[in-house]
C-alpha positions as CSV (number, residue, x, y, z in Angstrom):
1,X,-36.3,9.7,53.5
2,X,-36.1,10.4,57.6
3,X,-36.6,14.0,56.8
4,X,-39.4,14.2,54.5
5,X,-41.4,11.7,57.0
6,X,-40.3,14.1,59.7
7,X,-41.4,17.4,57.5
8,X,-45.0,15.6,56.8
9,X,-45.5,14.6,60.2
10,X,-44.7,18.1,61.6
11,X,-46.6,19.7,58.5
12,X,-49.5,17.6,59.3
13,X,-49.2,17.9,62.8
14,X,-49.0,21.9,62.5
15,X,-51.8,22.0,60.5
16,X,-54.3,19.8,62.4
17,X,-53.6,22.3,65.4
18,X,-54.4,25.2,63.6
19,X,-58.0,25.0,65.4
20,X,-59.9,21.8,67.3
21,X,-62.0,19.9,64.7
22,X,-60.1,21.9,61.9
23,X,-57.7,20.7,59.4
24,X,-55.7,23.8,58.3
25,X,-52.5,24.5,56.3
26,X,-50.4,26.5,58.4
27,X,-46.9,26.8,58.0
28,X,-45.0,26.8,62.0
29,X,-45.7,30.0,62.9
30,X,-49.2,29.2,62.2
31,X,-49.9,31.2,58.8
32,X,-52.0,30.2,56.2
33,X,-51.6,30.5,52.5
34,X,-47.6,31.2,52.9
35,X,-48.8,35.2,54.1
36,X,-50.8,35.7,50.8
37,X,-53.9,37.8,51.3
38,X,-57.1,35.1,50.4
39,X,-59.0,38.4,49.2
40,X,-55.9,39.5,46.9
41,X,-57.5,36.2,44.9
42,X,-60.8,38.1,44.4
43,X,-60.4,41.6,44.5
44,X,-57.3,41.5,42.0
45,X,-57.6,38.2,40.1
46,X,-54.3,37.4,41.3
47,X,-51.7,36.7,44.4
48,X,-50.8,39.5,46.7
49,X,-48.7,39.1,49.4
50,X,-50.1,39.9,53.1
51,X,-48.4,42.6,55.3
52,X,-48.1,41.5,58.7
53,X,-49.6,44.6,59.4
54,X,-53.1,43.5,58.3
55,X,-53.9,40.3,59.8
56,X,-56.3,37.7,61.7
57,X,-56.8,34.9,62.8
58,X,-59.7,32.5,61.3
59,X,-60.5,28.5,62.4
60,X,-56.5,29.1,64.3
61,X,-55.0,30.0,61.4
62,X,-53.2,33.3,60.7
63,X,-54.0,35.5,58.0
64,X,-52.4,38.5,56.5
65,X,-53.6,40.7,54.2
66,X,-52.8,43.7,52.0
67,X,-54.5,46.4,53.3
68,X,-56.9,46.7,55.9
69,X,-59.8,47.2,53.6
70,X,-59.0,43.6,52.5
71,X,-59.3,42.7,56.1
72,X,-62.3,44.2,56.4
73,X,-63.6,42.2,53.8
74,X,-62.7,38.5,55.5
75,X,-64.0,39.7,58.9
76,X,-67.2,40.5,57.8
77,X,-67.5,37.0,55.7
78,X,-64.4,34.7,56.4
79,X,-66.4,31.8,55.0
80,X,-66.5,34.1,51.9
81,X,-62.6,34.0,51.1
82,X,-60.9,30.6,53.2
83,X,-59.4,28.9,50.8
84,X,-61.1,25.3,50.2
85,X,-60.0,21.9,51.8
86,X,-58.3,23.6,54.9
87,X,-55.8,25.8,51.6
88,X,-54.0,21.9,51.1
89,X,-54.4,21.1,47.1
90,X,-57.6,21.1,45.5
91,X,-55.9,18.3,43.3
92,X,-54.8,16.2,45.9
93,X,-58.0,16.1,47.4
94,X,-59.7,14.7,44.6
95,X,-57.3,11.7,44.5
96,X,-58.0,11.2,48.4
97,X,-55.1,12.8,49.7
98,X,-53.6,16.1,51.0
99,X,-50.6,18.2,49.8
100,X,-49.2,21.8,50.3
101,X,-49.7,24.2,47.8
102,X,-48.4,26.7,45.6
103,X,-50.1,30.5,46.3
104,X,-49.6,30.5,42.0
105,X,-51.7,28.0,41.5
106,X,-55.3,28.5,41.9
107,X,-58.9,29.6,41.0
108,X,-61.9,30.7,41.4
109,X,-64.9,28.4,41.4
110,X,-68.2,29.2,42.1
111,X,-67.2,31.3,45.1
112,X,-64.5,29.2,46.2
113,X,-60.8,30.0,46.5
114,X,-59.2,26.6,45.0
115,X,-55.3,26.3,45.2
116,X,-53.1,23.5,43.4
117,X,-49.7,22.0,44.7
118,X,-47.8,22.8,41.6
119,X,-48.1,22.5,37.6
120,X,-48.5,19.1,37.5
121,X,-51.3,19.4,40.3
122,X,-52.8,22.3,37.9
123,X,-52.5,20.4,34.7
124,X,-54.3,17.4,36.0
125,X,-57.0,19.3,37.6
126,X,-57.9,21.2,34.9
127,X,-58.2,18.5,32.7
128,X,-61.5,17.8,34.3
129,X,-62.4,21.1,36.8
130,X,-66.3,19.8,38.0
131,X,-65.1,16.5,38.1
132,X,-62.2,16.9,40.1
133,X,-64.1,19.3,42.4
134,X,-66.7,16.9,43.3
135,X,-64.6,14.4,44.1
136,X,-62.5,16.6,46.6
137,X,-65.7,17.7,48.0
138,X,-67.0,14.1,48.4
139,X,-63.3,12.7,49.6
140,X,-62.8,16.6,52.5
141,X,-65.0,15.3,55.0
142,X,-63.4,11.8,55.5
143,X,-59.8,13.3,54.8
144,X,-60.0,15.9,57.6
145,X,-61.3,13.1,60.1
146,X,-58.9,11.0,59.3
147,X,-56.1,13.0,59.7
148,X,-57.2,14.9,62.6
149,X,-57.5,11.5,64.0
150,X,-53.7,10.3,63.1
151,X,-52.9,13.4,64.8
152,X,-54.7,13.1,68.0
153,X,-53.1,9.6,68.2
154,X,-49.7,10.8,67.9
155,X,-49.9,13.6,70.4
């Protein structure tokens, strides 16, 4: 139990330091989606692992991507391909909370790069997609404030 309140505090801690008045999931080097390449999502309709290589930063969070074409691409519209809710579950959101994610589980929504913790996360999700969206759009703003404010209180 100590060590999975010590993993969330340092996972949450990591993450609201990503970038001032950002919540971001960042691993402790400070990369996001676990070094998959957000534009993999669109370009190939699937996950692709970053390369080092091929990488920037965006809102303090690292990315890396497959080529530097891909690169390319996020530079000249980063809004374009971040994933949504700071890349915690699209899932967990909904149900007022945040979670890490799994680079498997995802989509595509209207523009928007959605990822999901795991299957269960998927499975419950998709059993209503537009309904569950709204609500983790209506629930982001007040989740990111709230724990970018735990945070500031800690530290």
């Amino acid at each position: 139990m100590k060590n999975l309140i010590l993993t969330s505090l340092a996972t949450f801690a990591l993450a609201a330091f990503a970038s001032a008045g950002e919540l971001v999931n960042v691993d402790k080097h400070g990369l996001a989606l676990q070094g998959y390449d957000p534009v993999g999502y669109f370009t190939e309709s699937r996950p692709v692992e970053g390369n080092p290589s091929f990488s920037t930063t965006y809102k303090g969070a690292l990315y890396h991507f497959a080529s530097s074409r891909n690169r390319a691409l996020f530079l000249r519209n980063p809004a374009k391909y971040e994933p949504q809710f700071g890349g915690f579950c699209g899932y967990a959101a909904s149900i007022d909370t945040i979670s890490e994610i799994s680079p498997h589980y995802w989509q595509i929504l209207n523009g928007r790069l959605v990822l999901q913790h795991n299957q269960k996360a998927w499975n419950l999700w998709t059993r209503d997609v537009a309904g569950n969206l709204a609500k983790a759009d209506g629930n982001w703003p007040h989740l990111k404030a709230h724990q970018l404010s735990w945070i500031d209180r800690i530290f």
